[in-house]
N, C-alpha and C positions, 0 to 999 in steps of 0.2 A: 675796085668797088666791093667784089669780093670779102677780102679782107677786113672794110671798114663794115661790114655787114655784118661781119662774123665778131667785129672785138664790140660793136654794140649790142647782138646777141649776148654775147657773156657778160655786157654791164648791166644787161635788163638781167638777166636771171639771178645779177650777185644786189642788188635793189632792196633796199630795208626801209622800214619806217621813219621817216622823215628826208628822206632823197629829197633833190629836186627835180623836174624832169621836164622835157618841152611834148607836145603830142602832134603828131602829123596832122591837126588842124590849127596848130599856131598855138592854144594853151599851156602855158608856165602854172606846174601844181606840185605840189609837197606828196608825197606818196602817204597813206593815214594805214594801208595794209597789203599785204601780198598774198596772192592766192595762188594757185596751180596754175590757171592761165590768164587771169585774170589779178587787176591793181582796182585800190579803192583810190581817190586821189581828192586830196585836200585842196579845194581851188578859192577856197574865200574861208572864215573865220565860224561859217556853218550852214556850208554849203561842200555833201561829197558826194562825189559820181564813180563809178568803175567804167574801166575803160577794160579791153582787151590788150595784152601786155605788147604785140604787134602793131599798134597804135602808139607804141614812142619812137619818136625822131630822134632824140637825143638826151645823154643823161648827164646833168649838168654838174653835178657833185656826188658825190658816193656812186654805190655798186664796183667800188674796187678792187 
């Protein structure tokens, strides 16, 4: 568990504009920006929220 904790850390922090990502509330969003500790996240066509970057489950393409 350890280690799947640690290679997700490094996929949240390598995270660019237009990722996709899942959030530990179940939402599928497009990343729109990245901040220090915080993501802005593209979840509809004009509709964005930030989230807290510890708040992603899983990163579903990019941050390679």
């Amino acid at each position: 568990q350890n280690a799947e904790r640690k290679k997700l850390q490094q996929a949240i922090e390598k995270l660019q504009k237009g990722d996709k990502v899942l959030t530990t509330s179940g939402m599928f969003a497009t990343v729109a920006s990245v901040e220090a500790d915080r993501l802005v996240l593209k979840i509809s066509d004009d509709t964005k929220v930030e989230f807290a970057k510890s708040a992603i489950a899983q990163v579903i393409n990019g941050g390679k």
